[in-house]
Structure formats: structure tokens, C-alpha cells
N, CA, C and O of each residue as an XYZ file, in Angstrom:
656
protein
N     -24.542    180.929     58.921
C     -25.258    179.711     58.576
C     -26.539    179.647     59.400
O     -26.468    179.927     60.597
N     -27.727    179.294     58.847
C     -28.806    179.319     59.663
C     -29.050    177.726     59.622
O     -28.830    176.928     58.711
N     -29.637    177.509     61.057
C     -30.083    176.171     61.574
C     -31.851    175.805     61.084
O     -32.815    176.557     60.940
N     -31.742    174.769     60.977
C     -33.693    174.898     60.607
C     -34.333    174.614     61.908
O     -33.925    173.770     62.706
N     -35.310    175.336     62.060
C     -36.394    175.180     62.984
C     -36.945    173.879     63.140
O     -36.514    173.068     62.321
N     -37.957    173.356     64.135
C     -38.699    172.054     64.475
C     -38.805    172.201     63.466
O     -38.096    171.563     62.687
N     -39.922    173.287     62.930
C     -41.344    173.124     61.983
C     -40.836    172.920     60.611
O     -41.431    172.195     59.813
N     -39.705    173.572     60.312
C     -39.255    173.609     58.789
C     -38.700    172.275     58.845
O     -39.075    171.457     58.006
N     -37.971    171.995     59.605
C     -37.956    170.076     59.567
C     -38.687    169.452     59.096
O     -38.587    169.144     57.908
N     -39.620    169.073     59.821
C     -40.913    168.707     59.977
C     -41.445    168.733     58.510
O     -41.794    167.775     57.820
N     -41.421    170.179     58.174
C     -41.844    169.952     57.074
C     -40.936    169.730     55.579
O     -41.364    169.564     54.437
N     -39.911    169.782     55.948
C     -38.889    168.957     54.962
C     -39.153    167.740     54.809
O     -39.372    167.246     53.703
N     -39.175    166.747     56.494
C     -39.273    165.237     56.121
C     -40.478    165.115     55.499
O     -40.472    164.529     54.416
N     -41.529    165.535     55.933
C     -42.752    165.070     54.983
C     -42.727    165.319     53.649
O     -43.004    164.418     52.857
N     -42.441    166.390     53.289
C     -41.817    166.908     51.646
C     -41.430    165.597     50.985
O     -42.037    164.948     50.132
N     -39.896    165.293     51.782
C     -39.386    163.715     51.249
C     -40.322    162.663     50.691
O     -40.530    162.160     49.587
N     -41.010    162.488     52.466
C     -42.206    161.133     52.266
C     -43.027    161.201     51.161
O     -43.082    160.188     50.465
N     -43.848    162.414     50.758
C     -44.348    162.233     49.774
C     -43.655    161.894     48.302
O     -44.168    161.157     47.459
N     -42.648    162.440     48.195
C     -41.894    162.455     46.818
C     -41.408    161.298     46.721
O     -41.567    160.974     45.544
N     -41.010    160.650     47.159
C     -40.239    159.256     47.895
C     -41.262    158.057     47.043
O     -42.363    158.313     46.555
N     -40.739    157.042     47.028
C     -41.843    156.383     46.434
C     -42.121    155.421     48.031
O     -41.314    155.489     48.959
N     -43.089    154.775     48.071
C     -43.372    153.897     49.666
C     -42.532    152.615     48.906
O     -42.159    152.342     47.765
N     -42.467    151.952     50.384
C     -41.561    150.392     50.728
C     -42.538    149.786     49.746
O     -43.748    150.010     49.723
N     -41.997    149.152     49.102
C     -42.353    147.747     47.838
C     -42.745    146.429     48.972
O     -41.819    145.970     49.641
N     -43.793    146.007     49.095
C     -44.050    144.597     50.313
C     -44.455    143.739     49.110
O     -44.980    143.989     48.026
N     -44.068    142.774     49.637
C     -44.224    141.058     48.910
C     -45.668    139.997     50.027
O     -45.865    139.713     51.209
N     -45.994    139.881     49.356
C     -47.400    139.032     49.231
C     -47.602    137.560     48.859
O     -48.137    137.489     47.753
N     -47.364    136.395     49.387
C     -47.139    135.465     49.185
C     -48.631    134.376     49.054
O     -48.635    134.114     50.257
N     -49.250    133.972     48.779
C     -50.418    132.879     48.855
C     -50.852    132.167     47.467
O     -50.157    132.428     46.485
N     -51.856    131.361     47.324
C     -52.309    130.998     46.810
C     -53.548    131.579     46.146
O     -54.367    132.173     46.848
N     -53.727    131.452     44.902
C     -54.787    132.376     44.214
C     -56.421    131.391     44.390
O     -56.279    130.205     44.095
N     -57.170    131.605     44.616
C     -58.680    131.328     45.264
C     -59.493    131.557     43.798
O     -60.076    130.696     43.140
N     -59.378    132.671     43.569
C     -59.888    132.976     42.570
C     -59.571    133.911     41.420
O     -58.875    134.875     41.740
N     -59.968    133.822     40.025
C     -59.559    134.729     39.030
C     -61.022    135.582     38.613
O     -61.945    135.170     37.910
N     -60.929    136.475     39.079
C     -61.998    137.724     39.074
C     -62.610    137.616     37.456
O     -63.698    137.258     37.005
N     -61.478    138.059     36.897
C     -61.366    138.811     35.574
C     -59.848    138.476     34.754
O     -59.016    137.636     35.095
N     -59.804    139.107     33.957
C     -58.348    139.138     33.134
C     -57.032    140.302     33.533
O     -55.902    140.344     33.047
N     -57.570    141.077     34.453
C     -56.367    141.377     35.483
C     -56.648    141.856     37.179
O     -56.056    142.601     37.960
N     -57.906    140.972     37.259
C     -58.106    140.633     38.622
C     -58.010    139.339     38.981
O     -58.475    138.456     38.260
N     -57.066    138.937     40.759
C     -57.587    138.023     41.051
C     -57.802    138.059     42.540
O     -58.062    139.191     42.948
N     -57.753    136.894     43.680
C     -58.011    136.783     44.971
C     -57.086    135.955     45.599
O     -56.934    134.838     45.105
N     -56.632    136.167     46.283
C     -55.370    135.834     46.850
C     -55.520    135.056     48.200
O     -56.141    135.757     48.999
N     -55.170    133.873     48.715
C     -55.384    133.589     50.036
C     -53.996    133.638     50.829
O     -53.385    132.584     50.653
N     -53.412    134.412     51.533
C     -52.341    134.564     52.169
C     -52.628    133.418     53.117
O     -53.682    132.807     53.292
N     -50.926    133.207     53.934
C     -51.056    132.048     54.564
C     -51.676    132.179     55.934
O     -51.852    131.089     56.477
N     -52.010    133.118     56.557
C     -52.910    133.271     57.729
C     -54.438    133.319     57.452
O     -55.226    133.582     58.361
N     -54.881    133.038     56.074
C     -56.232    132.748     55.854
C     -56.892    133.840     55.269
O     -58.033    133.785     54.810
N     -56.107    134.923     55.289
C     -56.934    136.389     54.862
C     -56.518    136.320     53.284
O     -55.468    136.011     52.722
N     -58.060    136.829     52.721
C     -58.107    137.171     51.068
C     -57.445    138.593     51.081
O     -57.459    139.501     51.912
N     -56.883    138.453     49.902
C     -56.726    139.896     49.178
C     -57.013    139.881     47.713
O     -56.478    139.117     46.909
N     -58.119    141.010     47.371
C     -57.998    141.125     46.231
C     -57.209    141.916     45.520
O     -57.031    143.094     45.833
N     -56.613    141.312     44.414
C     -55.410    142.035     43.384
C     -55.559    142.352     42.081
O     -56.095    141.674     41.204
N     -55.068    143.399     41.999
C     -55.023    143.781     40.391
C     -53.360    144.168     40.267
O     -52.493    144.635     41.006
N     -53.502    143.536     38.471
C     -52.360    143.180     38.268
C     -52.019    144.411     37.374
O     -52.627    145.009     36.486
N     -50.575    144.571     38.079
C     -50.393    145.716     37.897
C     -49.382    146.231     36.357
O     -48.428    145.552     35.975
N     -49.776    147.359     35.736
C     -49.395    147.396     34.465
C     -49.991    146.872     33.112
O     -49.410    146.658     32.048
N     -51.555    146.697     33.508
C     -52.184    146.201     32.529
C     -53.608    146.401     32.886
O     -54.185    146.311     33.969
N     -54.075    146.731     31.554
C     -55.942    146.255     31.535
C     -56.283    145.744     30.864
O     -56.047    145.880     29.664
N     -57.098    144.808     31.463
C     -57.711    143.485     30.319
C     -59.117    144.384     29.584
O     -59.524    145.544     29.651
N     -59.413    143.540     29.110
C     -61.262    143.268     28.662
C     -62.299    143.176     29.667
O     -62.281    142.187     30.401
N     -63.082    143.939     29.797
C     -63.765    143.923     30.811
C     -64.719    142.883     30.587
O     -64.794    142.622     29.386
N     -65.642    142.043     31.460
C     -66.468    140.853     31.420
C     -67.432    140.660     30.015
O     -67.512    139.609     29.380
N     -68.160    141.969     29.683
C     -68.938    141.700     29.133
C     -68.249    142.012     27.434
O     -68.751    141.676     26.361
N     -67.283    142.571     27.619
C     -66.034    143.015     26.495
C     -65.649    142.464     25.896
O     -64.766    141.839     26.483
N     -65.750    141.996     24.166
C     -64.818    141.338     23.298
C     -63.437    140.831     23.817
O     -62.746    141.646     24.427
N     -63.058    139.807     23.670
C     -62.425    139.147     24.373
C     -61.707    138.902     26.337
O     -60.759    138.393     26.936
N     -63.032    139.716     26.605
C     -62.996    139.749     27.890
C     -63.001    138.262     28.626
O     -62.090    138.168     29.448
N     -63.770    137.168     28.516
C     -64.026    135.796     28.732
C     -62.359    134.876     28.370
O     -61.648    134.066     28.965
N     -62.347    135.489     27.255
C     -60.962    134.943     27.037
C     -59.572    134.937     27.607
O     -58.638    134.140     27.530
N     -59.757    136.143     28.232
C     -58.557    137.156     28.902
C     -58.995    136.269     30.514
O     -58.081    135.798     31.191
N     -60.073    136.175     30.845
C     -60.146    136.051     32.239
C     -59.544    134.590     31.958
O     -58.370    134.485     32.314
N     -60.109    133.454     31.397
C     -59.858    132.479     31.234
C     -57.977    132.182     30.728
O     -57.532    131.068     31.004
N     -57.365    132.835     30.279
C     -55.876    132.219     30.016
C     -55.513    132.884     31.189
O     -54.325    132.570     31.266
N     -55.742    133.577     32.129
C     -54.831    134.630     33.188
C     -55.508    132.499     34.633
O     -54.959    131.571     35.226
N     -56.621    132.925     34.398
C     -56.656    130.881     35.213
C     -56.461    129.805     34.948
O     -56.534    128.903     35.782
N     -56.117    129.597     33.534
C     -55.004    128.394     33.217
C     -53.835    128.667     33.779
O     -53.088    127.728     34.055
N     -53.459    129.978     34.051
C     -51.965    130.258     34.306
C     -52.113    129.892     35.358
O     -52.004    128.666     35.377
N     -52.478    130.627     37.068
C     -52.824    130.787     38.099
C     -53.221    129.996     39.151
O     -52.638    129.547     40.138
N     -54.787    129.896     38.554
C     -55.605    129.233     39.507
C     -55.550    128.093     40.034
O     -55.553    127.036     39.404
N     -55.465    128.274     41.872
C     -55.095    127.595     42.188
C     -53.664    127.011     42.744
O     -53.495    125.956     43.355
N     -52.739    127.929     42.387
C     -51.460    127.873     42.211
C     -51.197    128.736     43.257
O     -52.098    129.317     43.860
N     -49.651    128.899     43.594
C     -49.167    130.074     44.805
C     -48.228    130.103     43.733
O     -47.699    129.261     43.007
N     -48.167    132.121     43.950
C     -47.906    132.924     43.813
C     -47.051    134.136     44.443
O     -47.616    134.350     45.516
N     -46.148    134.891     44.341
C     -45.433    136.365     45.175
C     -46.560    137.338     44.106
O     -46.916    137.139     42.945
N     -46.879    138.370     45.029
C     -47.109    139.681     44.739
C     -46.028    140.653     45.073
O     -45.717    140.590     46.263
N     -45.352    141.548     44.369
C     -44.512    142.436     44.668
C     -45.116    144.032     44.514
O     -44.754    144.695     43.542
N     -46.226    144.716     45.705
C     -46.695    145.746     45.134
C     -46.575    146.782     46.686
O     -46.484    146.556     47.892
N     -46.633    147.861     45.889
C     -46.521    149.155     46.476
C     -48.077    149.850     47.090
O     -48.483    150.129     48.218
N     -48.588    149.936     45.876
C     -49.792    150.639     46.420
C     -51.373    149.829     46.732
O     -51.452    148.613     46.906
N     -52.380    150.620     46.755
C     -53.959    149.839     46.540
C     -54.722    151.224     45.890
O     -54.684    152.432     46.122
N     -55.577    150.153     44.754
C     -56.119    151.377     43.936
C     -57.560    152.037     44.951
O     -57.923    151.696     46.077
N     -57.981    152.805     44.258
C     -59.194    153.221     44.781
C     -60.238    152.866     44.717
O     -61.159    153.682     44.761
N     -60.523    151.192     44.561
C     -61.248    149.994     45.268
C     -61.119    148.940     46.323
O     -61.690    147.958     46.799
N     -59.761    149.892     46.452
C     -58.742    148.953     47.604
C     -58.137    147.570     47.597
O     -57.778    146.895     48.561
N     -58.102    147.302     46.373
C     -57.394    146.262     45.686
C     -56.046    146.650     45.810
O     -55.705    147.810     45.575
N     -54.852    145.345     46.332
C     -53.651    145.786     46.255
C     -53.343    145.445     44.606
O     -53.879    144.616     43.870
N     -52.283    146.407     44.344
C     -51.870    146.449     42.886
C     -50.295    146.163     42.843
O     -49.523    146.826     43.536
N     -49.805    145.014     41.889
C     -49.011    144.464     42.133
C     -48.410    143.636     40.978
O     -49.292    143.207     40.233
N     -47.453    143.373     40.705
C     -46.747    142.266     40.075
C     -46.778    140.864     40.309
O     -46.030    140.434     41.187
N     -47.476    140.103     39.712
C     -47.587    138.881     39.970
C     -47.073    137.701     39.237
O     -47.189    137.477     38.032
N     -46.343    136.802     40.364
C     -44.927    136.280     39.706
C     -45.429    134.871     39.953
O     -46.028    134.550     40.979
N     -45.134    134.004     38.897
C     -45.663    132.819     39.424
C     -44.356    131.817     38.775
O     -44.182    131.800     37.557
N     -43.661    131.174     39.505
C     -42.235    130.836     39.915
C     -41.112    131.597     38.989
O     -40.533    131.296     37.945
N     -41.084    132.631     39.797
C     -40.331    133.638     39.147
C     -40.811    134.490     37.747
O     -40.223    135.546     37.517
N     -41.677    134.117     36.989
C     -41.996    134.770     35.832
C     -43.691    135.480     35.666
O     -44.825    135.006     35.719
N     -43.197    136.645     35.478
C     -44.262    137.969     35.110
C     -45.840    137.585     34.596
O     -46.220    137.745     33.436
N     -46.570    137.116     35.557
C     -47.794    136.414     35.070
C     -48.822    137.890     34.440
O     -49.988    137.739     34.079
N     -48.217    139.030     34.422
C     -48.839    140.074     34.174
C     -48.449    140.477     32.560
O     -49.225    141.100     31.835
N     -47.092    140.000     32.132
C     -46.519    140.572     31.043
C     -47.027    138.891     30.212
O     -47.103    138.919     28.983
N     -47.225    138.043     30.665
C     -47.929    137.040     30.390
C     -49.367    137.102     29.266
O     -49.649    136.565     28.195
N     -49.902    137.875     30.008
C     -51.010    138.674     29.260
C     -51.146    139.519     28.164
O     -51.824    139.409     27.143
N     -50.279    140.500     28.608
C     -50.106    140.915     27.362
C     -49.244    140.301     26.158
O     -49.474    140.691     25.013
N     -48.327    139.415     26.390
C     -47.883    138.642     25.564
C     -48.360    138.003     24.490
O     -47.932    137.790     23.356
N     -49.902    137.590     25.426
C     -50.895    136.510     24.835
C     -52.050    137.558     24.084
O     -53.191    137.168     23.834
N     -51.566    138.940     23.768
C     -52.281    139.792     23.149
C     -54.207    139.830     24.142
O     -55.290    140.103     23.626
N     -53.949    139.489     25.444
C     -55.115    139.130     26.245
C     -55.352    140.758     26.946
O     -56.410    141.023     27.518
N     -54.411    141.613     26.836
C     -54.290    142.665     27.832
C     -54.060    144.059     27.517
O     -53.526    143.763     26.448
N     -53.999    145.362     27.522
C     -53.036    146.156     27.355
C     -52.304    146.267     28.202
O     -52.361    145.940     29.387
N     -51.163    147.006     27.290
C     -50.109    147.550     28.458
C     -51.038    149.042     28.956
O     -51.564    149.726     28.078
N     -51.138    149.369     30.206
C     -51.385    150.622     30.903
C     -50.838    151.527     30.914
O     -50.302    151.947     31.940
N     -50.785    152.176     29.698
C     -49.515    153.351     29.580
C     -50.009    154.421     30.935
O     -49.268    155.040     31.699
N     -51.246    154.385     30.913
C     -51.681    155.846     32.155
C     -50.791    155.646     33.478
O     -50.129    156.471     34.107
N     -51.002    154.240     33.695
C     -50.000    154.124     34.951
C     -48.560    153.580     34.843
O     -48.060    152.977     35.792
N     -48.033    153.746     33.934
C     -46.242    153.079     33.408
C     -45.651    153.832     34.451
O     -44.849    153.319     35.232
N     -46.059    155.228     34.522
C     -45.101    155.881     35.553
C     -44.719    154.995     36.972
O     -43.678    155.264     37.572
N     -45.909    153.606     37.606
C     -46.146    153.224     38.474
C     -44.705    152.273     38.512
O     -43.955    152.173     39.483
N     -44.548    151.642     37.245
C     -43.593    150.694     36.819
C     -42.302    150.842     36.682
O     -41.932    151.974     36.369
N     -41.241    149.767     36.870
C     -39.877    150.025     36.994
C     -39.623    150.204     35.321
O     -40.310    149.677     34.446
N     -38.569    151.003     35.137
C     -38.606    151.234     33.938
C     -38.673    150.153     32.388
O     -39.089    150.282     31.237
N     -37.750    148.707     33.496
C     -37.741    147.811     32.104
C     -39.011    147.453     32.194
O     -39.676    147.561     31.163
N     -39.692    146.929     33.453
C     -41.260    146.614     32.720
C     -41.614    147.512     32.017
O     -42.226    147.064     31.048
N     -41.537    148.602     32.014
C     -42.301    149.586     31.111
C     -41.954    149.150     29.490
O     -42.705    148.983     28.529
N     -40.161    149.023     29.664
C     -40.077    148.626     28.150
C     -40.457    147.177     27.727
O     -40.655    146.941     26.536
N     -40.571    146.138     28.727
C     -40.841    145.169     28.842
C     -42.034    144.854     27.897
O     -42.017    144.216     26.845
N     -43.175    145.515     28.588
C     -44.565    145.900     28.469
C     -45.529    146.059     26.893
O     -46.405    145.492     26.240
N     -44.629    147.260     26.889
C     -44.434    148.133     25.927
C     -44.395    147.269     24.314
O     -45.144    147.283     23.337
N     -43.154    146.574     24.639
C     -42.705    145.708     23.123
C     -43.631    144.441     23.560
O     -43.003    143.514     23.049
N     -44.639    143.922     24.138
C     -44.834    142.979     24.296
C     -46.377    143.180     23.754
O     -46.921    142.277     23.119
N     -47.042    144.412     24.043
C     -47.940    144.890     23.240
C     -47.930    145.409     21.689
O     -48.978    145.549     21.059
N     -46.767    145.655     21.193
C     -46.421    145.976     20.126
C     -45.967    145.080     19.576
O     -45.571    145.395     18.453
N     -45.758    143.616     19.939
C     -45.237    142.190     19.029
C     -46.820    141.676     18.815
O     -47.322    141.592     17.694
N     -47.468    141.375     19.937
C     -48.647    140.864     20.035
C     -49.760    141.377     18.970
O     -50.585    140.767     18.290
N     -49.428    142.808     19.115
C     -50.367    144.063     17.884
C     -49.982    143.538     16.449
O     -50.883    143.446     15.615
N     -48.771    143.211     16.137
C     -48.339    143.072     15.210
C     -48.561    141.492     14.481
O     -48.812    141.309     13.290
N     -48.422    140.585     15.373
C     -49.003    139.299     15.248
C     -50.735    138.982     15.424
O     -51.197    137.858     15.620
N     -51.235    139.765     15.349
C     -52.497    139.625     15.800
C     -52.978    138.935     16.567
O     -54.117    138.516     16.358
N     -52.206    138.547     17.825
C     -52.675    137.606     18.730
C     -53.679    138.566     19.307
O     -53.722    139.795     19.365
N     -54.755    137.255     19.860
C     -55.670    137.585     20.806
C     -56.436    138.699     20.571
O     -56.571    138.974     19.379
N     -57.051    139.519     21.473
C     -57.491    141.037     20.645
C     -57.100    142.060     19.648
O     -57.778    142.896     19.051
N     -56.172    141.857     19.625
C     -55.458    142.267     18.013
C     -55.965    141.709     17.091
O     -56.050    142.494     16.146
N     -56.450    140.512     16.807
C     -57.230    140.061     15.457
C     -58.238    140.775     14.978
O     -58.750    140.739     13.860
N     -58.593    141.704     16.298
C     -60.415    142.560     16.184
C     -59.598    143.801     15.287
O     -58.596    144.005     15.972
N     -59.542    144.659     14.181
C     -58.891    145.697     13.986
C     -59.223    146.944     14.638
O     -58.432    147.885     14.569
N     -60.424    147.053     15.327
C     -61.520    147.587     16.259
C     -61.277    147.748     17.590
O     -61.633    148.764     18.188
N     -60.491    146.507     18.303
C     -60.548    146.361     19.673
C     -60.951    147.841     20.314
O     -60.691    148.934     19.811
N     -61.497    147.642     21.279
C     -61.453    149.378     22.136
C     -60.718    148.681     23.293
O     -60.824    147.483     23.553
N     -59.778    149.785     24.117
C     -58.955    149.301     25.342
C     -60.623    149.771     26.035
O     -61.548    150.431     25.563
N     -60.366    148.851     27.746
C     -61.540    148.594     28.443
C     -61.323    149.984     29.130
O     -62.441    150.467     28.950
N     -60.631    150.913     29.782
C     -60.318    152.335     29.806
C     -61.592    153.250     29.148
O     -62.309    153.998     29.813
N     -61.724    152.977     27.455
C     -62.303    153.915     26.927
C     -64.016    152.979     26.973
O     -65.105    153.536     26.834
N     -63.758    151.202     27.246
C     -65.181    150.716     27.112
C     -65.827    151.362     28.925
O     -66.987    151.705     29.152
N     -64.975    151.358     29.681
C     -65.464    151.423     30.903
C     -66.812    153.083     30.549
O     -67.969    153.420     30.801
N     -65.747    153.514     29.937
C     -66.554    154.950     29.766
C     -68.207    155.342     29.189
O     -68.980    156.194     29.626
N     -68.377    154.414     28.107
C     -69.556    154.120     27.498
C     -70.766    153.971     28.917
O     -71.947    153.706     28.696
């Protein structure tokens, strides 16, 4: 039987860490502001902002067919209100990305409900699996009812408008 070395340790546990998914942290404050239709600003209770994006979805971007609209029902919901964030990572604007629950219910699947959002298939992998199915049928009822950007037969997801 062979024993492992420091180094092959060493480099086993890190192996893990990466594959591993990181600790899930919860985020508690009041929302300050609504950016956009899946951005907002968060005031935790020691006074510090965080900005958030909500995770498992992309809205309409500002200047975007129903972009105004999307920002506006995500701050009827919200603004102003306290909120849990339940998120893992921060994207590469350094926005934490997160689930946002506003007394107990999915203010993210909210959106897409309201046909205001897509579901983010690029990042589903990010998501626990029922949001994914969650998500998923909630964009595909909404598609089907023509709520919200679904009425456009055109819509472009903001993904492919960002690109233009």
C-alpha cells in the first residue's frame, strides 16, 4: 500500500476545492435601489451597498424593448423592501449573484413569470436543479401566454442585444 506524499495531498485537496461547489452565504438588507430588470442595490445592515444580480435570469437591457418595463415590475416588487439574498458567487463586474427572496418567495422566478425576463439557460448549470425546472416552465407558460415580451414575436434575449 503506498502512503501519499505532502505534495500529492496538497494537491488532492485543492483538486476537491475546485470541483466542490463554494459555501452558499445569505445576504440580508433592504433594496436602495433597482438598477435594471435583474439588477439591484442592496443596503446590508452595517450600511454597506451591494450590488446584485439576480441570479438565473436576463432581463431587457435599458434601452431594449421592454427593458423599462422589466426594470419597473422587478420595483413594484422590491423597492424599498428587505429582502435575503442566497448566493454563491460574483460575476465579473463584481456584482454578487444570487437568489432573491422577498418573504420567502423567488423575486427572480417572479420575472420571468411576468414574461419580464429570460430564463438564463447559459448559466442553469449555476442553479439548483428545481429552479432550473422551475425557470424553465415559467418561461415556457409566459412564451405561450404572451405575457410581457412574448407579445413582441421578435423579442431578441438581451445576451444576443448586448452583442450588437
Amino acid at each position: 500500500m503506498r502512503t501519499l506524499t505532502p505534495r500529492l495531498t496538497s494537491a488532492l485537496l485543492l483538486a476537491l476545492l475546485w470541483v466542490l461547489p463554494a459555501p452558499a452565504a445569505t445576504l440580508t438588507g433592504r433594496v436602495v435601489r433597482v438598477v435594471d430588470g435583474d439588477t439591484l442595490v442592496l443596503l446590508s445592515e452595517g450600511g454597506a451597498q451591494h450590488r446584485t444580480r439576480l441570479a438565473g435570469i436576463d432581463a431587457p437591457e435599458r434601452g431594449q424593448p421592454y427593458g423599462h418595463k422589466s426594470t419597473e415590475h422587478l420595483s413594484q416588487l422590491v423597492a424599498g423592501r428587505f429582502v435575503v439574498v442566497d448566493w454563491q458567487n460574483r460575476d465579473g463586474c463584481g456584482r454578487i449573484v444570487g437568489k432573491v427572496l422577498l418573504a420567502g418567495e423567488d423575486v427572480c422566478l417572479e420575472q420571468v413569470e411576468a414574461g419580464l425576463a429570460w430564463h438564463y439557460k447559459h448559466y442553469q448549470h449555476e442553479q439548483a436543479p428545481r429552479d432550473r425546472e422551475l425557470y424553465s416552465k415559467a418561461e415556457d407558460e409566459a412564451r405561450e401566454a404572451q405575457r410581457g415580451l412574448w407579445a413582441d414575436p421578435d423579442a431578441v434575449p438581451p445576451w444576443k442585444w448586448r452583442r450588437r
